[in-house]
C-alpha positions as CSV (number, residue, x, y, z in Angstrom):
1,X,-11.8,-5.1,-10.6
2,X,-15.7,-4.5,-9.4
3,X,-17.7,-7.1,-8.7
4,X,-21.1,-7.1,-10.2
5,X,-24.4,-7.0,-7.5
6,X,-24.8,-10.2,-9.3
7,X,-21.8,-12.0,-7.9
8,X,-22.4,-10.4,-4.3
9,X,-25.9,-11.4,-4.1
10,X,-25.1,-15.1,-5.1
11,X,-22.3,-15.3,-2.7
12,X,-24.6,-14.0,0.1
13,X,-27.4,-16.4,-0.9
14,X,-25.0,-19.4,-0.6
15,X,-23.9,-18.2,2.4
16,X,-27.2,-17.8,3.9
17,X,-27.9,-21.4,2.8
18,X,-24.8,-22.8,4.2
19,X,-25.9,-21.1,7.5
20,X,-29.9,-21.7,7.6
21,X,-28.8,-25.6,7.0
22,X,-26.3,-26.4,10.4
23,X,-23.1,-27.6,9.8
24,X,-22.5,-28.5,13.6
25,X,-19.7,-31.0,13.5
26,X,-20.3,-32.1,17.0
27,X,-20.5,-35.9,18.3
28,X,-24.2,-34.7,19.8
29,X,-26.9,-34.3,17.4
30,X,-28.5,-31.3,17.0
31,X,-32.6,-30.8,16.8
32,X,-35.6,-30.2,19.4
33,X,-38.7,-32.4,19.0
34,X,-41.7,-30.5,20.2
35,X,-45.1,-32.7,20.6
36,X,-48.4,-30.6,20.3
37,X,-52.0,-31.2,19.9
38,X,-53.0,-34.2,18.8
39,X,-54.5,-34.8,15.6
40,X,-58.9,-35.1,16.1
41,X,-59.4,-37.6,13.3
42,X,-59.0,-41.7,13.8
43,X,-55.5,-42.6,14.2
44,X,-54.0,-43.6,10.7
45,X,-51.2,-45.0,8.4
46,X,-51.0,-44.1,5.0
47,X,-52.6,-40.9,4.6
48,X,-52.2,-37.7,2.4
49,X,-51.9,-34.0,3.2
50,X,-51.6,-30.8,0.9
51,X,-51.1,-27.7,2.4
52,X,-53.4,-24.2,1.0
53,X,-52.5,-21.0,2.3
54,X,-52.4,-21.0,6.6
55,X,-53.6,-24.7,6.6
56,X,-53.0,-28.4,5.9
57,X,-55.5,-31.0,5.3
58,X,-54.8,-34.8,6.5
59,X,-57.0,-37.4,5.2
60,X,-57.3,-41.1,3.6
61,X,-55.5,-43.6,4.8
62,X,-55.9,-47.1,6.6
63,X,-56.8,-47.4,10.5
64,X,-56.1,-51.6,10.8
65,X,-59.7,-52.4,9.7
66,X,-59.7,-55.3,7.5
67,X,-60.4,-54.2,3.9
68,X,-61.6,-51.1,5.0
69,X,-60.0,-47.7,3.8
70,X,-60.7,-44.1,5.0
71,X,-62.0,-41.0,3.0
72,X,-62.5,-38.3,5.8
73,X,-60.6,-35.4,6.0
74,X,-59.0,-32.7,8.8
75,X,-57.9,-29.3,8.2
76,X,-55.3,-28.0,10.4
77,X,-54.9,-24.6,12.1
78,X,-51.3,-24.0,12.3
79,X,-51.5,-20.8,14.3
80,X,-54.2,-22.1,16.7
81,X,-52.7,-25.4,17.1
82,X,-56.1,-26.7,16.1
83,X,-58.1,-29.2,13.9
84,X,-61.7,-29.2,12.3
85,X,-63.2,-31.8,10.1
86,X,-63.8,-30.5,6.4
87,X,-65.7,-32.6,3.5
88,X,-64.5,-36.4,2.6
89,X,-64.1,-37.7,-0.4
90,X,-67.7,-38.1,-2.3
91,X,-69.2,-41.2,-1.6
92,X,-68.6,-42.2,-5.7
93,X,-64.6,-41.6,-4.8
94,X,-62.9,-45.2,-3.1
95,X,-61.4,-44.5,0.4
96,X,-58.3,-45.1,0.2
97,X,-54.6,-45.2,1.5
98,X,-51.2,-44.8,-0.3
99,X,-52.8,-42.3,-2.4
100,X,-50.7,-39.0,-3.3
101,X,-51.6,-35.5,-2.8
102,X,-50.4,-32.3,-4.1
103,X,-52.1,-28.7,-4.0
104,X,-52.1,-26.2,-7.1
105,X,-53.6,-22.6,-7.7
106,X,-55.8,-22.9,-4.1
107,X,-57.1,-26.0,-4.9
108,X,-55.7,-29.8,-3.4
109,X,-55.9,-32.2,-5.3
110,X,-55.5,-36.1,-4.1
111,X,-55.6,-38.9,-6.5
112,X,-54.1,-43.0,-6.9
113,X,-54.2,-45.6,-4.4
114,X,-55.4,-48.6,-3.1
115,X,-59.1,-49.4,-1.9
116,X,-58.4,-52.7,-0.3
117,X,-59.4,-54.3,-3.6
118,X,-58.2,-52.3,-6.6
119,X,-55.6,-49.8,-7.2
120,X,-56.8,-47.0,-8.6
121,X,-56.1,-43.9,-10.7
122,X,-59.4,-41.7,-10.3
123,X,-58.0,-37.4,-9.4
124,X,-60.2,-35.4,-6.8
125,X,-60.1,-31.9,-7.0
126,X,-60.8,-29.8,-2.9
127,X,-61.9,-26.4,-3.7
128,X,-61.8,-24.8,0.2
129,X,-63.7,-22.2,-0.8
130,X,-66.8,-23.7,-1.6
131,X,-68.9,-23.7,1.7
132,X,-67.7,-24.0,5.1
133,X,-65.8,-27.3,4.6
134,X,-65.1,-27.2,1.0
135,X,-66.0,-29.1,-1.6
136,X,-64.6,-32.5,-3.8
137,X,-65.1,-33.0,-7.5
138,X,-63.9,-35.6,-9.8
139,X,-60.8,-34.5,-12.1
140,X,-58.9,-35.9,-15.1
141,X,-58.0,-39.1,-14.3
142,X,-54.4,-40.0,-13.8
143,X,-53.1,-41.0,-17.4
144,X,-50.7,-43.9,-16.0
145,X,-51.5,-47.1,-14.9
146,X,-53.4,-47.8,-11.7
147,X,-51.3,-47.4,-8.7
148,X,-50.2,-46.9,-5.0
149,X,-47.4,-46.0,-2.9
150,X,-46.3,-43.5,-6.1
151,X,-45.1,-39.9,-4.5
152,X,-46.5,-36.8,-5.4
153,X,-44.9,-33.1,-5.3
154,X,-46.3,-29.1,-7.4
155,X,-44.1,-26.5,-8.6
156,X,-45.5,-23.5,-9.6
157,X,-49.0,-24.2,-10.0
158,X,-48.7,-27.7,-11.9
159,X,-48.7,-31.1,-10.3
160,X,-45.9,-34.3,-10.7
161,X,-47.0,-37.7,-9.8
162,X,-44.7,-40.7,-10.6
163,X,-43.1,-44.1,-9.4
164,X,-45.4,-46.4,-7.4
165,X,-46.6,-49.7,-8.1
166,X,-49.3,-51.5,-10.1
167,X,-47.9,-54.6,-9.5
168,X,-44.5,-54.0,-10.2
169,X,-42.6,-50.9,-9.4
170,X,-42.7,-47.8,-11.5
171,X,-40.1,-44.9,-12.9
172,X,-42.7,-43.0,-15.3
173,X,-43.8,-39.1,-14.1
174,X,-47.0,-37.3,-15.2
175,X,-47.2,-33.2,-14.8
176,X,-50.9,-32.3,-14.5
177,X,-52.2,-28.2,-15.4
178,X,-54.5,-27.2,-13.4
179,X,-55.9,-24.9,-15.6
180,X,-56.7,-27.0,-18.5
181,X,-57.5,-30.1,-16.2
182,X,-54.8,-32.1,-18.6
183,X,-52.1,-34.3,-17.8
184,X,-49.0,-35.0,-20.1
185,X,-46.3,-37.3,-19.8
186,X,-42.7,-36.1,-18.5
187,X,-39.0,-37.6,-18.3
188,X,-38.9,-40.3,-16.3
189,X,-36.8,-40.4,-13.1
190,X,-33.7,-42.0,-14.2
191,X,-31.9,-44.7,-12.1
192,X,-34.2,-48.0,-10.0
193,X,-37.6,-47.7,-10.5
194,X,-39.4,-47.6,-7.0
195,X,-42.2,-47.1,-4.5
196,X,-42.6,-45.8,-0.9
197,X,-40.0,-43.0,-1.7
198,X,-39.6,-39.8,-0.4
199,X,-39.9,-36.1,-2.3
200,X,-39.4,-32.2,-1.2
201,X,-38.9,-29.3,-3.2
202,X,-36.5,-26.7,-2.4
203,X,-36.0,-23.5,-5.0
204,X,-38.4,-25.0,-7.8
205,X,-36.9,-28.2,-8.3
206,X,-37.7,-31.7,-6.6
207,X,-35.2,-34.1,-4.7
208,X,-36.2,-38.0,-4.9
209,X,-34.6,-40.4,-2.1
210,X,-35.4,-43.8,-1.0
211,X,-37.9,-46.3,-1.2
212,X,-37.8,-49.6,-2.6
213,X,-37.2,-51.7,-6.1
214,X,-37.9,-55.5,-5.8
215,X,-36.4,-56.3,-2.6
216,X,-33.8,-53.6,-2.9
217,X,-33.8,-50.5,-1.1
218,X,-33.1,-47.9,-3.4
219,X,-29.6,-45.7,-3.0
220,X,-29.7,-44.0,-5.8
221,X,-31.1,-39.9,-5.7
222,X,-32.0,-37.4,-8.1
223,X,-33.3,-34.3,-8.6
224,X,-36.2,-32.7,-11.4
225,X,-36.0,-29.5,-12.7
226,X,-39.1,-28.7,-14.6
227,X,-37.8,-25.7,-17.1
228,X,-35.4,-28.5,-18.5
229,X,-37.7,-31.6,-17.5
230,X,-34.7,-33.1,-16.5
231,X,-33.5,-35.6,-13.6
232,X,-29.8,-35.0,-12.8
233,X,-28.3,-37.9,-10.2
234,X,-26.9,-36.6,-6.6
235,X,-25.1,-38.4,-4.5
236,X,-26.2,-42.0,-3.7
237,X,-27.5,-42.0,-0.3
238,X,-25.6,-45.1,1.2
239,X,-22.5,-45.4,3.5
240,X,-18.9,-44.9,1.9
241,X,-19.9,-44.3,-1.8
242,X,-16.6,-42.5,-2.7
243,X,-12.9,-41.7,-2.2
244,X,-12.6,-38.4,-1.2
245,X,-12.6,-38.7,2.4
246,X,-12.6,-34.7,3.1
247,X,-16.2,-35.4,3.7
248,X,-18.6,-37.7,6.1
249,X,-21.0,-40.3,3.8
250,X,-21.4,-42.6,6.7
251,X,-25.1,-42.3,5.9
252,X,-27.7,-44.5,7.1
253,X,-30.7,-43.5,4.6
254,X,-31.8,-46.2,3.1
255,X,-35.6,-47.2,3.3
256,X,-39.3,-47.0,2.9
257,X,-42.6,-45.2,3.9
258,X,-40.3,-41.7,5.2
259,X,-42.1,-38.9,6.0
260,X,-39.9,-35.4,4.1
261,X,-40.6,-31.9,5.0
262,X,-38.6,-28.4,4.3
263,X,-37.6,-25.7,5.9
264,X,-34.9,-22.5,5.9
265,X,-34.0,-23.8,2.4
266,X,-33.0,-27.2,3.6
267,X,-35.1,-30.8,3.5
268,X,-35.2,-33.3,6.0
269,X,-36.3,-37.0,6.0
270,X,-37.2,-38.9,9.0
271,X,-39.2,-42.0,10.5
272,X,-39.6,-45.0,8.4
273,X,-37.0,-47.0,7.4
274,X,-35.4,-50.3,6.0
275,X,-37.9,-52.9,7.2
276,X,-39.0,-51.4,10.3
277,X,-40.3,-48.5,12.2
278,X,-37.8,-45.8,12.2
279,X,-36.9,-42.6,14.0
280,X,-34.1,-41.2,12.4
281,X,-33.7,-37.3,10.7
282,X,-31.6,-36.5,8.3
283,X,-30.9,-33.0,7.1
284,X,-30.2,-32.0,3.3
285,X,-28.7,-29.4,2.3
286,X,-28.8,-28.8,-1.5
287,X,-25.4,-26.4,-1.7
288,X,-23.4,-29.0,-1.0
289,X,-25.4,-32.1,-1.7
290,X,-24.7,-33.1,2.3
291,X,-26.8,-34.8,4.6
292,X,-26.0,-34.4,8.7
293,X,-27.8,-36.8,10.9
294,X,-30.0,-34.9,13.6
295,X,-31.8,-35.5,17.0
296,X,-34.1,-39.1,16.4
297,X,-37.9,-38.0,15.9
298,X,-39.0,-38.2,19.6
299,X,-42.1,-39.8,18.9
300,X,-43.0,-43.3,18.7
301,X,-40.9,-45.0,16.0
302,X,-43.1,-45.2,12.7
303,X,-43.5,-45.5,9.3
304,X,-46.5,-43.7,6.6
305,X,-46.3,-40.6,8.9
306,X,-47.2,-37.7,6.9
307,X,-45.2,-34.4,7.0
308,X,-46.0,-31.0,5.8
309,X,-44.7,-27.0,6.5
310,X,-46.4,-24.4,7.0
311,X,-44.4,-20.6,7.4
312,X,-41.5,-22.6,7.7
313,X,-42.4,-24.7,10.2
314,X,-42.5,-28.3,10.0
315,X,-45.0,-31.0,11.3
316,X,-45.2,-34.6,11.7
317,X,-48.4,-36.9,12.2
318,X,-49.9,-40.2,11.7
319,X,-48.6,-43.5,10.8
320,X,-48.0,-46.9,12.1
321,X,-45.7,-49.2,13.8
322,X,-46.0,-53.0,14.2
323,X,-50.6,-52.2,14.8
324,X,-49.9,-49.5,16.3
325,X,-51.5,-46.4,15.1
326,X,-50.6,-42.8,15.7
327,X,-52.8,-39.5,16.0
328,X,-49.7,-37.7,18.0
329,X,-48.3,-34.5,16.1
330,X,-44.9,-33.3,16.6
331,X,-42.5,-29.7,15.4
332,X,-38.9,-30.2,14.8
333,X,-36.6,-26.9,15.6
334,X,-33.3,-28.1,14.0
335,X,-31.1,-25.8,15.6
336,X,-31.6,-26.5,19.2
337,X,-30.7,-29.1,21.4
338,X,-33.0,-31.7,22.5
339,X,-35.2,-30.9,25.5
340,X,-37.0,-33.8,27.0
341,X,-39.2,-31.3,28.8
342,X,-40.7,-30.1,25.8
């Protein structure tokens, strides 16, 4: 019997996968934390980044001044290691922090949030090419209710925003079209409503772990596809959640405020945590629904960090621990072993 190119070209893809994500079963973790420039803006928690083209832009957030909230933002030259200061928010848009962000057709767009006061639900649209540092203006407001700490994600040229909390915590999603400025309710995730969680997209579908409901943190973890707008569980993300013990779920997962990045097909959490500052990374690989524990982010412990890749190559930056806050900005090469002389 011949196979079909079909068949051969799925096989090889799954391969590929199984081998871009490690499957090292060794006692020492795997993964190289690489510290580089640090970030130029005021050290934050709580921020936002999109990523257009070659750059990401970092900006909102909270810097430990009493009710006051931050609106600047920082574009960031990946291949130059470098940052320059682009347009804030308009003077009319609240600074912010646990706003979302997500970028579209060239454009970012960053919406939601808390002013120290209010939460809010006002959408700003960055058009980069306007003028040397871009330029902000106001776009359809965000259709839900008034919130922060909801998570934010775009696939193909429309943006999802969901969960947060506006006083209590939230499972409801929102797609927004870009090109008709509209927004339109979707499915709702399905399992505990939450806020602080974490979302990546691998292959044109979106993975949801952590964060927290009440004063649970959340175990449950699912995954959107928008051609079906439809949520389909994974496996729960918590320690010895099965039988079958031809496989390692001695995760340690659960928590809030985790940065999530992607790269060679595979997404990775790390920093925040259950209550505290964290360090931990955690590799996902979508094949098999499997997460191996890597190297400990090498920076300080944090939480809020933002995360973001660009050419498939991950960063991490900001956030806060116990007053502490963080400008350093860190790679991650999950393939090597750790180097302390990085």
């Amino acid at each position: 019997m011949q196979l079909s190119k079909t068949f051969w070209w799925i096989l090889l893809s799954t391969l590929l996968v199984f081998t871009a994500c490690d499957d090292d079963d060794d006692d020492e973790l795997l993964g190289n934390w690489v510290e580089l420039g640090a970030f130029e803006g005021i050290p934050r928690t709580d921020a936002v980044v999109f990523v257009i083209g070659e750059y990401a832009y970092v900006g909102t957030g909270y810097n430990g001044e009493e009710d006051e909230r931050l609106r600047d933002f920082w574009r960031y030259d990946a291949a130059n290691d470098s940052w320059r200061e682009v347009a804030s928010l308009p003077a009319e848009a609240p600074a912010r922090n646990g706003a979302v962000a997500f970028s579209a057709n060239g454009k970012g767009y960053v919406g939601t949030g808390y002013d120290g006061e209010n939460k809010l639900k006002d959408f700003w649209e960055f058009d980069p090419a306007q003028g040397d540092s871009g330029k902000w203006i106001q776009a359809s407001d965000f259709p839900g209710t008034a919130r922060y700490s909801a998570i934010a994600f775009s696939i193909d040229d429309k943006g999802y925003v969901g969960t947060g909390y506006d006083g209590n915590r939230l499972k409801d999603f929102y797609r927004f079209d870009v090109s008709t400025g509209n927004w339109v309710q979707i499915m709702s995730i399905g399992g505990s409503k939450r806020r602080d969680a974490a979302v990546f997209v691998l292959e044109g579908k979106a993975y949801v772990f952590t964060g927290v409901d009440n004063s649970n943190y959340v175990t449950d973890a699912w995954v959107y596809d928008p051609e079906t707008d439809n949520w389909t569980e994974k496996r729960e993300i918590t320690s010895n959640t099965n039988d079958d013990e031809s496989y390692d779920d001695e995760y340690s997962l659960k928590g809030s405020n985790i940065a999530a990045f992607t790269m060679n097909g595979c997404g990775y959490l790390t920093t925040g945590g259950a209550g505290y500052a964290g360090n931990s990374t955690w590799e996902y690989n979508p094949i098999t629904d499997f997460w191996e524990e890597k190297t400990n982010f090498e920076g300080s412990s944090r939480s809020d960090a933002v995360a973001f890749t660009i050419n498939n190559k991950p960063y991490v930056t900001t956030g806060n621990s116990f007053g502490y806050y963080f400008d350093d900005v860190w790679t991650f090469y999950p393939d090597e072993e750790q180097n302390d002389y990085d």
